[in-house]
Backbone and ligand atoms as CSV (ligand in chain L), in Angstrom:
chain,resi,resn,atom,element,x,y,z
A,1,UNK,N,N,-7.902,28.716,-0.008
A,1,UNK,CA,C,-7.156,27.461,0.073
A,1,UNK,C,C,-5.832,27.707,0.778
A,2,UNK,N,N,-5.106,26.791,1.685
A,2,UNK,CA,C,-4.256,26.845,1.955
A,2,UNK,C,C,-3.561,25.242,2.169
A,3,UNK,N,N,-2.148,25.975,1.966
A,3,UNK,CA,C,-1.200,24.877,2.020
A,3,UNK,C,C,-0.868,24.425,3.300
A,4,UNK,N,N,-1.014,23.279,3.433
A,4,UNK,CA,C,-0.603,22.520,5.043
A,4,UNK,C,C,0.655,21.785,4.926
A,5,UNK,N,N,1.573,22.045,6.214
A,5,UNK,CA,C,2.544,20.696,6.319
A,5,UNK,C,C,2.188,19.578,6.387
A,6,UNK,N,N,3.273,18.965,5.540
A,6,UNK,CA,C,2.705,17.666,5.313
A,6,UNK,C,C,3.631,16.948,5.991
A,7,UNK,N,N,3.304,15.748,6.609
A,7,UNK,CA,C,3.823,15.100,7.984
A,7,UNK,C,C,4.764,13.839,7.122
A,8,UNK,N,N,5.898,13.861,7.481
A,8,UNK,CA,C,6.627,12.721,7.128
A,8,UNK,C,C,7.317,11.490,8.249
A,9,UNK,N,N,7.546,10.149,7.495
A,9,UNK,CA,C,7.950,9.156,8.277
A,9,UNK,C,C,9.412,9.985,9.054
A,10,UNK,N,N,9.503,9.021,10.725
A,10,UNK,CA,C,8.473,8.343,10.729
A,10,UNK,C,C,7.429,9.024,11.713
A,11,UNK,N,N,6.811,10.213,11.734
A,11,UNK,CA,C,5.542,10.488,12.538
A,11,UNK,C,C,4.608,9.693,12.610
A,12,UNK,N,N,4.099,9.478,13.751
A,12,UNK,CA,C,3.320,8.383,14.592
A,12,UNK,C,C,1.858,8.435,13.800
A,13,UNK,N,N,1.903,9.520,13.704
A,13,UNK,CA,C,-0.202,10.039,12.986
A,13,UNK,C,C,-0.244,9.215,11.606
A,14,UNK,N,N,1.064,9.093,11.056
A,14,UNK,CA,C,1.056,8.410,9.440
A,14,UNK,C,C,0.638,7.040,9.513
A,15,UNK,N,N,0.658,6.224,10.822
A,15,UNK,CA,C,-0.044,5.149,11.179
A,15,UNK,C,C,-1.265,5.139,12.012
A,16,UNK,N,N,-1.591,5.494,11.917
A,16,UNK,CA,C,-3.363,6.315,12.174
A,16,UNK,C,C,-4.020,5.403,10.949
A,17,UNK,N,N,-5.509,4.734,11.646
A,17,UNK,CA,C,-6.433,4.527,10.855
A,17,UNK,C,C,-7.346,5.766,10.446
A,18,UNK,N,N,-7.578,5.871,9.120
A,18,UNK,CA,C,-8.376,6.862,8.980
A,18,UNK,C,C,-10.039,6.097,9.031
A,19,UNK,N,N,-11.012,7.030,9.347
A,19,UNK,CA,C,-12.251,7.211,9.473
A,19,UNK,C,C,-12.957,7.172,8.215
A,20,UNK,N,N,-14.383,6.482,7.589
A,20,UNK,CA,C,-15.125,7.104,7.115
A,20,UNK,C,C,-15.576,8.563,7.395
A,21,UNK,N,N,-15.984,9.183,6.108
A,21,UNK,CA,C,-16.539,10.697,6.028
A,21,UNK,C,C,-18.154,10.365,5.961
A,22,UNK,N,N,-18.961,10.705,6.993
A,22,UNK,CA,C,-20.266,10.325,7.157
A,22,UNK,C,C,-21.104,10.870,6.030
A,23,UNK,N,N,-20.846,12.241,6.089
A,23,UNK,CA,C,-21.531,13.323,4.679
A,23,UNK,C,C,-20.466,14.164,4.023
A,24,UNK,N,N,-20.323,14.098,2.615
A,24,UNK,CA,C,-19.947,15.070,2.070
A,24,UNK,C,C,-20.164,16.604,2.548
A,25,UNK,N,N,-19.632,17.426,3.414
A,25,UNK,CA,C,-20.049,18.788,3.553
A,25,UNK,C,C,-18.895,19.543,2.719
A,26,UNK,N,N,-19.589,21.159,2.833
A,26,UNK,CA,C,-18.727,22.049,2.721
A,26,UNK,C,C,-17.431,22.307,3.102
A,27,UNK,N,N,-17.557,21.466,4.561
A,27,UNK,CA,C,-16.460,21.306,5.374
A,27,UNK,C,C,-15.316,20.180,4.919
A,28,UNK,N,N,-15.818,19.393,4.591
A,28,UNK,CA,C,-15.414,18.178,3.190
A,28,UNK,C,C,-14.103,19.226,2.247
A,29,UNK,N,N,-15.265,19.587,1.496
A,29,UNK,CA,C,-14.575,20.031,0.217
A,29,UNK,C,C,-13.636,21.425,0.399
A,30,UNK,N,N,-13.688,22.020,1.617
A,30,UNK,CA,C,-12.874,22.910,2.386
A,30,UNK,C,C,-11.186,22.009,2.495
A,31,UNK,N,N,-11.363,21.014,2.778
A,31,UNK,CA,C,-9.979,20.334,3.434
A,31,UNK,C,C,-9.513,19.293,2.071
A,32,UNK,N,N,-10.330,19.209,0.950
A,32,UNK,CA,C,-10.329,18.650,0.087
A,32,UNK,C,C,-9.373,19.886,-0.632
A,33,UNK,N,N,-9.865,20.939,-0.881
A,33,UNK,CA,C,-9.500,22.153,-1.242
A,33,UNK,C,C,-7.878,21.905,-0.757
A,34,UNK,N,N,-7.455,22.347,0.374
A,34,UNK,CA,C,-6.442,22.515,1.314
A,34,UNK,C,C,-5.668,21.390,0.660
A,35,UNK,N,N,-6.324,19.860,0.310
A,35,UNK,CA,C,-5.055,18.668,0.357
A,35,UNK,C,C,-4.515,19.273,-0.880
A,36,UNK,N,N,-5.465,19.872,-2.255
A,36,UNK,CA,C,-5.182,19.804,-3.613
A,36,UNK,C,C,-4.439,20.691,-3.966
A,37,UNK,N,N,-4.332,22.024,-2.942
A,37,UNK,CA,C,-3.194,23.040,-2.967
A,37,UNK,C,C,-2.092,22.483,-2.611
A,38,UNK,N,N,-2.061,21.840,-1.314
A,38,UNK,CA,C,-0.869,21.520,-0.595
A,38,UNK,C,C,0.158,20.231,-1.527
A,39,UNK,N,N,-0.996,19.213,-2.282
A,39,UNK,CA,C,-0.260,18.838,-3.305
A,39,UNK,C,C,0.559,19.387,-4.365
A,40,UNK,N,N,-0.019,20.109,-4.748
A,40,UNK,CA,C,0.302,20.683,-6.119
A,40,UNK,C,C,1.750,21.547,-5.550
A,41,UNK,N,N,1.697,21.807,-4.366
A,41,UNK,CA,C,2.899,23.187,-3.943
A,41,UNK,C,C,3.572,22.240,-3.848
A,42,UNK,N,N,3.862,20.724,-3.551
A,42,UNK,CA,C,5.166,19.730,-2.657
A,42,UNK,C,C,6.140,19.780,-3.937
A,43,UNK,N,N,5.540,19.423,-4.969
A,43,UNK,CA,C,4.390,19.050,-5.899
A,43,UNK,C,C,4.935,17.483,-5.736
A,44,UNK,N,N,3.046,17.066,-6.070
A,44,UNK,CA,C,3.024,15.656,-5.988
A,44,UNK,C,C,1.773,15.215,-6.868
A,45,UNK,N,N,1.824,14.332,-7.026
A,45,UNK,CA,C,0.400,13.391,-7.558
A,45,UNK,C,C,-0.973,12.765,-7.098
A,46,UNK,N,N,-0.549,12.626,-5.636
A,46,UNK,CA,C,-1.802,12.006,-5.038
A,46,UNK,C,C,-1.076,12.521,-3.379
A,47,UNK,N,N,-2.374,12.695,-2.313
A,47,UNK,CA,C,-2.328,13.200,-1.167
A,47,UNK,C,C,-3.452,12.425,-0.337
A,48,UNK,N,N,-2.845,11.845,1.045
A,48,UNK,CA,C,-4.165,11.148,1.769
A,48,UNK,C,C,-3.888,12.198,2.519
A,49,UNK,N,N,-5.418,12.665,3.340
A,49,UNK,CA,C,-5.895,13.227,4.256
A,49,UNK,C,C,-4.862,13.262,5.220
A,50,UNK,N,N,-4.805,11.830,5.693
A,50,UNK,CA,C,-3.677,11.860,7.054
A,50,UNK,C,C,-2.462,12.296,6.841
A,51,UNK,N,N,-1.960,12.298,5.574
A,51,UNK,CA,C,-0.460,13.141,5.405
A,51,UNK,C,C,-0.253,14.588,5.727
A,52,UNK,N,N,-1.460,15.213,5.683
A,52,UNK,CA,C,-1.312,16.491,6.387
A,52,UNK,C,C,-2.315,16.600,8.052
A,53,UNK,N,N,-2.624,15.305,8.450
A,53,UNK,CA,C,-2.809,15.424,10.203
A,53,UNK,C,C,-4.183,14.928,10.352
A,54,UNK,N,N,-5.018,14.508,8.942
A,54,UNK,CA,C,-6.758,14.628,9.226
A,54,UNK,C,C,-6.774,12.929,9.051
A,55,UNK,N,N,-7.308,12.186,9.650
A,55,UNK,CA,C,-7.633,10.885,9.861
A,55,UNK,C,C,-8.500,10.766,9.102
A,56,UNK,N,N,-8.818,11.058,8.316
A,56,UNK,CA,C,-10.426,10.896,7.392
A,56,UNK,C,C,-10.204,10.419,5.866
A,57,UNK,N,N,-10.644,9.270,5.497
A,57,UNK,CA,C,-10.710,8.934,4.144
A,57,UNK,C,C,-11.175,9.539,3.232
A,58,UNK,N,N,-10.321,10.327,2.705
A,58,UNK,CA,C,-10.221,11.491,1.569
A,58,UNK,C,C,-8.942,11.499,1.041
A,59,UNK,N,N,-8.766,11.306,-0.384
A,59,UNK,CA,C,-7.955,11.107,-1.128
A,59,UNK,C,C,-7.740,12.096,-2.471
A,60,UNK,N,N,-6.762,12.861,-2.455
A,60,UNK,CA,C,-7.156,14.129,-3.706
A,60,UNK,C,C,-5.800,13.343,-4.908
A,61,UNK,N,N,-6.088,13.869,-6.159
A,61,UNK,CA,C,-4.787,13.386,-6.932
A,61,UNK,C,C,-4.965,13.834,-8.454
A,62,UNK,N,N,-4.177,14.150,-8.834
A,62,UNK,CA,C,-4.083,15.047,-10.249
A,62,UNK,C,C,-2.937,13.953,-11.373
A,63,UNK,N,N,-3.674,12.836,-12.150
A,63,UNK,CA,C,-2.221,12.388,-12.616
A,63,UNK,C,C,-1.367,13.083,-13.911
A,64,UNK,N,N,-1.985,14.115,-14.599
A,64,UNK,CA,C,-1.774,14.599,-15.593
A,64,UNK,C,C,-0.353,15.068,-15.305
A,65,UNK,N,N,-0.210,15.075,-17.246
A,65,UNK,CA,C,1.372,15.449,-16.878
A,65,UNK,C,C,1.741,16.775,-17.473
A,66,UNK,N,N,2.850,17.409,-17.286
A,66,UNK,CA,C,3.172,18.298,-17.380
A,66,UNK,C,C,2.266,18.983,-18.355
A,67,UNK,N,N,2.092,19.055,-19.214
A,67,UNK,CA,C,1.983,19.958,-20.456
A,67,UNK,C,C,0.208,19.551,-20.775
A,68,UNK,N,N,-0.040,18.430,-20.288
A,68,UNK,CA,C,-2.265,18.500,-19.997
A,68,UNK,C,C,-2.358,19.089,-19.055
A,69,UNK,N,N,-3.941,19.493,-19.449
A,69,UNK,CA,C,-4.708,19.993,-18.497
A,69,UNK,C,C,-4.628,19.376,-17.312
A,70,UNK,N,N,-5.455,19.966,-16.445
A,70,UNK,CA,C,-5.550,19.235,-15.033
A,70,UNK,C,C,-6.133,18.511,-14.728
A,71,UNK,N,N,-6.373,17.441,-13.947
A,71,UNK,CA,C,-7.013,16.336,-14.164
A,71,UNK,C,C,-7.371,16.189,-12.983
A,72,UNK,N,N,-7.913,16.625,-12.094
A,72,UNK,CA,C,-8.289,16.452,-10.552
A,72,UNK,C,C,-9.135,14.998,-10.626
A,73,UNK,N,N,-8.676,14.729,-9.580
A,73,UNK,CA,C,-9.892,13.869,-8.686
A,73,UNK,C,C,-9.847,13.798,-7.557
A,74,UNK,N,N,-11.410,13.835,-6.528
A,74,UNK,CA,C,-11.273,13.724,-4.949
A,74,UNK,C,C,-11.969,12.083,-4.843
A,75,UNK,N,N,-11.386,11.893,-3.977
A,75,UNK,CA,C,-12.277,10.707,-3.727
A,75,UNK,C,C,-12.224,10.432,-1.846
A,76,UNK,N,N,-13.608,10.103,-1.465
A,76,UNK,CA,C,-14.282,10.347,-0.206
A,76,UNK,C,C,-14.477,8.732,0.149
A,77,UNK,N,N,-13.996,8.458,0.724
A,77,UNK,CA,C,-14.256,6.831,1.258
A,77,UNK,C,C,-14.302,5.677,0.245
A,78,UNK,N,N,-12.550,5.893,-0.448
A,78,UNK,CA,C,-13.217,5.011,-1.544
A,78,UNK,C,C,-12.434,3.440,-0.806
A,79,UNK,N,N,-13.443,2.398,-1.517
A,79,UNK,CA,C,-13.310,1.156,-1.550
A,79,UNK,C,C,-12.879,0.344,-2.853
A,80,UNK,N,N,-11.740,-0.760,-2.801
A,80,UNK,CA,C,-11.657,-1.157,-3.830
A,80,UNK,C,C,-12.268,-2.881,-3.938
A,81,UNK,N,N,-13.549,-2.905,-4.842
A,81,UNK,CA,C,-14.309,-3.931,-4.687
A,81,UNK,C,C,-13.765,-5.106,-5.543
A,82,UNK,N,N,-12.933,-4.844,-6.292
A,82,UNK,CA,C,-12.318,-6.040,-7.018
A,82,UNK,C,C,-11.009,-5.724,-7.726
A,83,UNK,N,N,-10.316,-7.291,-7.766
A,83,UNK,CA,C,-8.315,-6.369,-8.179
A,83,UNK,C,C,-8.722,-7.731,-9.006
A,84,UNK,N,N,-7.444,-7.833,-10.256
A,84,UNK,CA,C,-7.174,-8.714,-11.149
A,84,UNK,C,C,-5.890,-9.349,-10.272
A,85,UNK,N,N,-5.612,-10.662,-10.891
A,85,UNK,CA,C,-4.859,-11.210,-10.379
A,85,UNK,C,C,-2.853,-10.960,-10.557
A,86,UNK,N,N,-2.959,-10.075,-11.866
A,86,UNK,CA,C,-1.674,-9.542,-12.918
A,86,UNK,C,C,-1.572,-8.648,-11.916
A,87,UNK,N,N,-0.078,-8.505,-11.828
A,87,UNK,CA,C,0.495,-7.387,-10.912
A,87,UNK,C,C,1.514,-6.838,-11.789
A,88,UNK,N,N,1.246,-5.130,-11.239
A,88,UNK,CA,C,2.413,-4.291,-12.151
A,88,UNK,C,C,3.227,-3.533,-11.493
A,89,UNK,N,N,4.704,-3.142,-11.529
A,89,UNK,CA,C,5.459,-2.539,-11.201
A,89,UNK,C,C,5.923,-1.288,-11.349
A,90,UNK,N,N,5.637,-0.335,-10.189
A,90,UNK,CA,C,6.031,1.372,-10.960
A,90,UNK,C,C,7.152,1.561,-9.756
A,91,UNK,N,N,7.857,1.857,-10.068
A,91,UNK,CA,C,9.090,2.893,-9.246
A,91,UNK,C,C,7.962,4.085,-8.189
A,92,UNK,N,N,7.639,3.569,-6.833
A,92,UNK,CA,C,7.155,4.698,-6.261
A,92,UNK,C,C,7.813,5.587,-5.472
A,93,UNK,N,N,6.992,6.634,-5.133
A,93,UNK,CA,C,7.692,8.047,-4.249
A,93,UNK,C,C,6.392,8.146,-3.656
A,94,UNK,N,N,6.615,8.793,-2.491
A,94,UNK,CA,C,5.611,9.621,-1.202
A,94,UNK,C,C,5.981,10.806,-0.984
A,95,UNK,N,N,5.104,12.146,-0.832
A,95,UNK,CA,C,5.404,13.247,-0.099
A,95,UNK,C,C,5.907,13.266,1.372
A,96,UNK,N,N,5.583,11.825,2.015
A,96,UNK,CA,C,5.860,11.949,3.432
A,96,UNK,C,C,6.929,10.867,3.585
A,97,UNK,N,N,7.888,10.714,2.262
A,97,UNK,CA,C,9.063,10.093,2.389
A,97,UNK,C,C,9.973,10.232,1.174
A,98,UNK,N,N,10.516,11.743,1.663
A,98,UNK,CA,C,11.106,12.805,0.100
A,98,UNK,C,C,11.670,12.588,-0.169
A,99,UNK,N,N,11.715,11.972,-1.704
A,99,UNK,CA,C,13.354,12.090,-2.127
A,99,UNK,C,C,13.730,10.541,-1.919
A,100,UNK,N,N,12.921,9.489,-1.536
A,100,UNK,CA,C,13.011,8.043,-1.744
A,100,UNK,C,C,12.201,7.548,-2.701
A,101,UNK,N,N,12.832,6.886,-3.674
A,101,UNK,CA,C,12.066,5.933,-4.608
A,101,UNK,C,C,12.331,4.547,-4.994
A,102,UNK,N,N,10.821,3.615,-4.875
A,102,UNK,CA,C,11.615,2.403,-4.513
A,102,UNK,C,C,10.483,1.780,-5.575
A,103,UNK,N,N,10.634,0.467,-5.640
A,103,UNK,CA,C,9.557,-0.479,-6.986
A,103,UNK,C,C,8.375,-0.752,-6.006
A,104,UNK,N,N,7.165,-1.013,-6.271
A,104,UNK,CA,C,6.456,-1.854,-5.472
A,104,UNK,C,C,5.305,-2.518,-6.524
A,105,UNK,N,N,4.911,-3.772,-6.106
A,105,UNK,CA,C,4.054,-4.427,-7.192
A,105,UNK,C,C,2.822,-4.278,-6.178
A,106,UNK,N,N,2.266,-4.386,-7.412
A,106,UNK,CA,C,0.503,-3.779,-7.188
A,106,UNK,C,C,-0.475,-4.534,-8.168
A,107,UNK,N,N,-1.630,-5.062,-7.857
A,107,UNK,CA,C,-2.647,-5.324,-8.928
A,107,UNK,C,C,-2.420,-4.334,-9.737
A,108,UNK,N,N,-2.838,-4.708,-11.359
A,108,UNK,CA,C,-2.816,-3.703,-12.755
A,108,UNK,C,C,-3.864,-2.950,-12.831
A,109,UNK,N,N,-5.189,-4.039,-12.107
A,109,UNK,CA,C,-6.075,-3.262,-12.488
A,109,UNK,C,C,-7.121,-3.788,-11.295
A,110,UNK,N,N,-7.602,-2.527,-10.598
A,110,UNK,CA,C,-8.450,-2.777,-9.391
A,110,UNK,C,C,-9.695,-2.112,-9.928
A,111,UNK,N,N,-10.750,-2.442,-9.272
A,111,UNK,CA,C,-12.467,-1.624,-9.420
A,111,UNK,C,C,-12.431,-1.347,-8.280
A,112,UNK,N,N,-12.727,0.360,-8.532
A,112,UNK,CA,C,-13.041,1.481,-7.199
A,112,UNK,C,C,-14.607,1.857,-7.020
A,113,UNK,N,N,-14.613,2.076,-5.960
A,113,UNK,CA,C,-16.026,2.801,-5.894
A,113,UNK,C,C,-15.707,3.851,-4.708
A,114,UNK,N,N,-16.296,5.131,-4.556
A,114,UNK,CA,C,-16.266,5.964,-4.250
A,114,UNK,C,C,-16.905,7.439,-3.857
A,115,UNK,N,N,-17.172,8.343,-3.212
A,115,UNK,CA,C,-17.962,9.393,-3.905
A,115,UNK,C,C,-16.973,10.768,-3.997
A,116,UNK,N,N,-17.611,11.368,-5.251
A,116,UNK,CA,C,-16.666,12.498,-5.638
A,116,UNK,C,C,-16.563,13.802,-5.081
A,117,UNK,N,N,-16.529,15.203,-5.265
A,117,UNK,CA,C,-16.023,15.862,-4.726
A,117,UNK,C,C,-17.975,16.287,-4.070
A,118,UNK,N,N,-18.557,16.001,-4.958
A,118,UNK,CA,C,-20.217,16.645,-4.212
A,118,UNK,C,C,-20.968,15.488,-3.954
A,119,UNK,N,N,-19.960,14.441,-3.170
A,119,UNK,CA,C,-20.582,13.373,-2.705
A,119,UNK,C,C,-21.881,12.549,-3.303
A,120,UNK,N,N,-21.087,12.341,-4.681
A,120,UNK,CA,C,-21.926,11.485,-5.599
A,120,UNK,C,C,-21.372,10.328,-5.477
A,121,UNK,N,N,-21.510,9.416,-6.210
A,121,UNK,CA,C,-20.767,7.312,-5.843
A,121,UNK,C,C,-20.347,7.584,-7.143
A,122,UNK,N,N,-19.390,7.291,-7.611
A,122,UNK,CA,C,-18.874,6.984,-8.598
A,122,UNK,C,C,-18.049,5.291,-8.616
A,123,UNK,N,N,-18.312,5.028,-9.512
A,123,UNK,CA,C,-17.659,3.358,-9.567
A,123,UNK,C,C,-17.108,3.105,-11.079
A,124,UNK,N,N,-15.811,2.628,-10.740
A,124,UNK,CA,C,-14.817,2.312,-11.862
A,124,UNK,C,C,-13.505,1.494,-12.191
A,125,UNK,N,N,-13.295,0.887,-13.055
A,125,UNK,CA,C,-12.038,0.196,-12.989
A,125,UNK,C,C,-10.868,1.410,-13.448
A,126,UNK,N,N,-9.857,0.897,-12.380
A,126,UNK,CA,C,-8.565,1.823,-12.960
A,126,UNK,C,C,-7.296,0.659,-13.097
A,127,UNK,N,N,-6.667,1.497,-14.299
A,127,UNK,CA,C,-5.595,0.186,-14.634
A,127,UNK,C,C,-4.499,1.297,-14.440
A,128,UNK,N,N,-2.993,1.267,-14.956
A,128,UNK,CA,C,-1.903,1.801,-15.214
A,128,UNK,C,C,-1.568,2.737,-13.812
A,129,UNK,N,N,-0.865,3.570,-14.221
A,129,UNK,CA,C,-0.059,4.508,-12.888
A,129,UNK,C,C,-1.631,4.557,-11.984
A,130,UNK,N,N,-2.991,4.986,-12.513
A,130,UNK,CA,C,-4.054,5.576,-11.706
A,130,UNK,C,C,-4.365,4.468,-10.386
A,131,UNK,N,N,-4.123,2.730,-11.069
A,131,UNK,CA,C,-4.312,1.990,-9.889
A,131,UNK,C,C,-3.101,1.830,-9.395
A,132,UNK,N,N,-2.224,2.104,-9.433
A,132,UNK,CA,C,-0.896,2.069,-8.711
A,132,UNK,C,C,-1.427,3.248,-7.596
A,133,UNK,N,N,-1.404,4.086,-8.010
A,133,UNK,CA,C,-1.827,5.478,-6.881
A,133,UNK,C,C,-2.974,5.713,-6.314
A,134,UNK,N,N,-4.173,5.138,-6.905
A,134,UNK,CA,C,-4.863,4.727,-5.772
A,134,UNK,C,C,-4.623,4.214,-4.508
A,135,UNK,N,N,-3.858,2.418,-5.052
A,135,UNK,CA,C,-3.600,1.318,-4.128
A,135,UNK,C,C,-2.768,2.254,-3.039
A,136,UNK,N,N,-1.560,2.730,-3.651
A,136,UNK,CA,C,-0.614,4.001,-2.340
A,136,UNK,C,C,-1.551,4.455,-1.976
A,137,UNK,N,N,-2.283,5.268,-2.462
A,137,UNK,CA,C,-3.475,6.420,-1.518
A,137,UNK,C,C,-3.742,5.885,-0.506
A,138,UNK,N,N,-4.832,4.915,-0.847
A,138,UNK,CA,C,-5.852,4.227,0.017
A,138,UNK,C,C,-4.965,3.095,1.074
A,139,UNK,N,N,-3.408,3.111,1.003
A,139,UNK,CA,C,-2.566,2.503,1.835
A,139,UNK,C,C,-2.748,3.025,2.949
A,140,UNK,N,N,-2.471,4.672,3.058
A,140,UNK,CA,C,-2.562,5.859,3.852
A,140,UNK,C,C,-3.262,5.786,5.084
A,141,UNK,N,N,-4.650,5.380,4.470
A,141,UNK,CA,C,-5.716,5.546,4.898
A,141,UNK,C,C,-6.198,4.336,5.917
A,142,UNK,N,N,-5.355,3.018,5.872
A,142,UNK,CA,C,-4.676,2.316,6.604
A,142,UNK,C,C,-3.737,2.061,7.111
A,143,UNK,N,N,-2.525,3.411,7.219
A,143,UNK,CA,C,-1.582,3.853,8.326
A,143,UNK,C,C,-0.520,3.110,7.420
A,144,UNK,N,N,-0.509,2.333,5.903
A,144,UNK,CA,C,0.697,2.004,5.261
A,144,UNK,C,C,1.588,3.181,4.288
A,145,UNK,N,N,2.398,2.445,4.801
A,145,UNK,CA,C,3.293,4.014,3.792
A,145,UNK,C,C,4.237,2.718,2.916
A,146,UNK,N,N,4.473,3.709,1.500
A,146,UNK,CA,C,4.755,2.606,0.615
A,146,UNK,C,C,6.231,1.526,1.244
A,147,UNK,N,N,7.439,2.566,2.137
A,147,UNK,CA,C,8.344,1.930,2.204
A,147,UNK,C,C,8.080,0.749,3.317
A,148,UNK,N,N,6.675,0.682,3.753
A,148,UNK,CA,C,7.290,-0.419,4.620
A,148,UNK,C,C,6.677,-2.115,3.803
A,149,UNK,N,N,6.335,-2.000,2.048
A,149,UNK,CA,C,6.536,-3.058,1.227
A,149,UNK,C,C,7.935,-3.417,1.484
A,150,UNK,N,N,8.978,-2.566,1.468
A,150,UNK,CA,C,10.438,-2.991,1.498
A,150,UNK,C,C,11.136,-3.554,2.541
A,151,UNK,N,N,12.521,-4.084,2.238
A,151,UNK,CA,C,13.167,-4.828,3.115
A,151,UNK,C,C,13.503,-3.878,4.279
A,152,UNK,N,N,13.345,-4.279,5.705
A,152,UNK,CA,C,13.660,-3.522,7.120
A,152,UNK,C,C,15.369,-2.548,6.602
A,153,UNK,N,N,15.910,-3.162,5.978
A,153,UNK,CA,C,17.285,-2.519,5.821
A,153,UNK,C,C,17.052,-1.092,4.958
A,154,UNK,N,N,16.231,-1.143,4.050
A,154,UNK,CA,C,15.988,-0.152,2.751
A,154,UNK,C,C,14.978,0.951,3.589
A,155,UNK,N,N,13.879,-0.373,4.357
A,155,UNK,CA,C,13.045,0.981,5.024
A,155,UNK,C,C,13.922,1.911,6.059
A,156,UNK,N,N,14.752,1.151,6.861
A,156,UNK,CA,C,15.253,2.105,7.981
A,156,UNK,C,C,16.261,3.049,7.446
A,157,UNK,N,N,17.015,2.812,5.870
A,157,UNK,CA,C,18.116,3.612,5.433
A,157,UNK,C,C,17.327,4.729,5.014
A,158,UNK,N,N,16.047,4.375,4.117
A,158,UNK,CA,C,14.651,5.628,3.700
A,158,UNK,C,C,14.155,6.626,5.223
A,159,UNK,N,N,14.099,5.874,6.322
A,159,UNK,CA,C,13.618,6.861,7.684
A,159,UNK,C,C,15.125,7.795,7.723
A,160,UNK,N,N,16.366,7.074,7.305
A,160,UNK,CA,C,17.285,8.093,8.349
A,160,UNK,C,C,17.579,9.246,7.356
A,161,UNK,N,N,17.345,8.880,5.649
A,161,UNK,CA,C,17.494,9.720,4.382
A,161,UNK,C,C,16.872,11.211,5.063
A,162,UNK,N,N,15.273,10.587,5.200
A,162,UNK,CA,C,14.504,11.609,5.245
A,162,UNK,C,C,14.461,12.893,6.731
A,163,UNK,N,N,15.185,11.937,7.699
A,163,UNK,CA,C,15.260,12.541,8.823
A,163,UNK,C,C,17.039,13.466,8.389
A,164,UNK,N,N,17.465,13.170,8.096
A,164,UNK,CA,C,18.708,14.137,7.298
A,164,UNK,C,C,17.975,14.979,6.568
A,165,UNK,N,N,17.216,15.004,5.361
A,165,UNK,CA,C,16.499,16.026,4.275
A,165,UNK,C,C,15.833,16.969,5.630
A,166,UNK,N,N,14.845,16.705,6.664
A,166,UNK,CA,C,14.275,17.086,7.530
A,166,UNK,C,C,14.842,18.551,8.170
A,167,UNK,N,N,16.239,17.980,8.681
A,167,UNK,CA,C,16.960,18.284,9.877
A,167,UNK,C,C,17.901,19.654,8.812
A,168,UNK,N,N,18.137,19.459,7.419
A,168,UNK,CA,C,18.389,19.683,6.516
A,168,UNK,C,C,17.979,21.398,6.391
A,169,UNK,N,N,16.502,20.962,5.590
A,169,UNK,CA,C,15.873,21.987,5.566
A,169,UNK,C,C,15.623,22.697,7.071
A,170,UNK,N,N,15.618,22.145,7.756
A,170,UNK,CA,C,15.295,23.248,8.804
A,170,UNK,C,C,16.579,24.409,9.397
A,171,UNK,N,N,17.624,23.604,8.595
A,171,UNK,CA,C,18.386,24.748,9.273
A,171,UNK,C,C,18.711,25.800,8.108
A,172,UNK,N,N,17.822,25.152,7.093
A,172,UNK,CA,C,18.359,26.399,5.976
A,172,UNK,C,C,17.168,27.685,5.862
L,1,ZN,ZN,ZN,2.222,8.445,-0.179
């Protein structure tokens, strides 16, 4: 397994449509592998494919918290086939926009369908933080990144934050 850079706003690829994954391969669960390290090292909660450069609808995410076990999940082209009409509010963050956290409302509770890490279908309703981080995931995967829910003023003060953190680390 290895850890990949992970691409932050505003890089052009983060608005990239991602692709269906035709077959689950080895090759799959190789880069599946790669997102779930590279998460865990940022450390983060959920990782789309395209945040580290791959256009492909694949979504890895661990919501457990500190002190549980691990809680993986991959998910390979997932679709969300039905949302409730109740919307809930979590304070979000992105790996590919560090160190910004902003509110965004989201259905409470969406039905996913999906296939898992050995390209089985799995289908399910998720409510609380899990459909909040889906809905972000699978944003990704349509080139949305959470800050651009926000006002043009908040998003462009979040691009210049992160291009300072950027410019930041690189000289250290
Ligand atoms: Zn994100």
């Amino acid at each position: 397994m290895t850890v990949r850079p992970i691409l932050t706003v505003p890089n052009p690829i983060l608005k990239q449509i991602s692709k269906p994954v035709e077959k689950v391969t080895d090759n799959t669960r190789r880069l599946m592998d790669d997102m779930l390290e590279t998460m865990y090292a940022a450390p983060g909660i959920g990782l789309a494919a395209i945040q580290i450069g791959v256009p492909s609808n694949i979504i890895v995410m661990d919501l457990a918290r500190d002190e549980e076990k691990p809680k993986v999940k991959y998910f390979v082209n997932p679709e969300i086939l039905e949302v409730v009409e109740n919307l809930s509010t979590y304070e979000e963050g992105c790996l590919s926009v560090p160190d910004v956290f902003d509110t965004v409302e989201r259905p409470e509770k969406v039905k996913l369908t999906y296939l898992d890490y050995n390209g089985k279908r799995v289908t399910e309703w998720c409510e609380g933080l899990y459909a909040t981080c889906i809905q972000h995931e699978m944003d990704h995967l349509k080139g949305v990144v959470f800050i651009d829910y926000l006002s043009r003023l908040k998003r462009d003060r979040a691009v210049k934050k992160v291009q300072k953190f950027n410019k930041l680390k690189s000289e250290n």
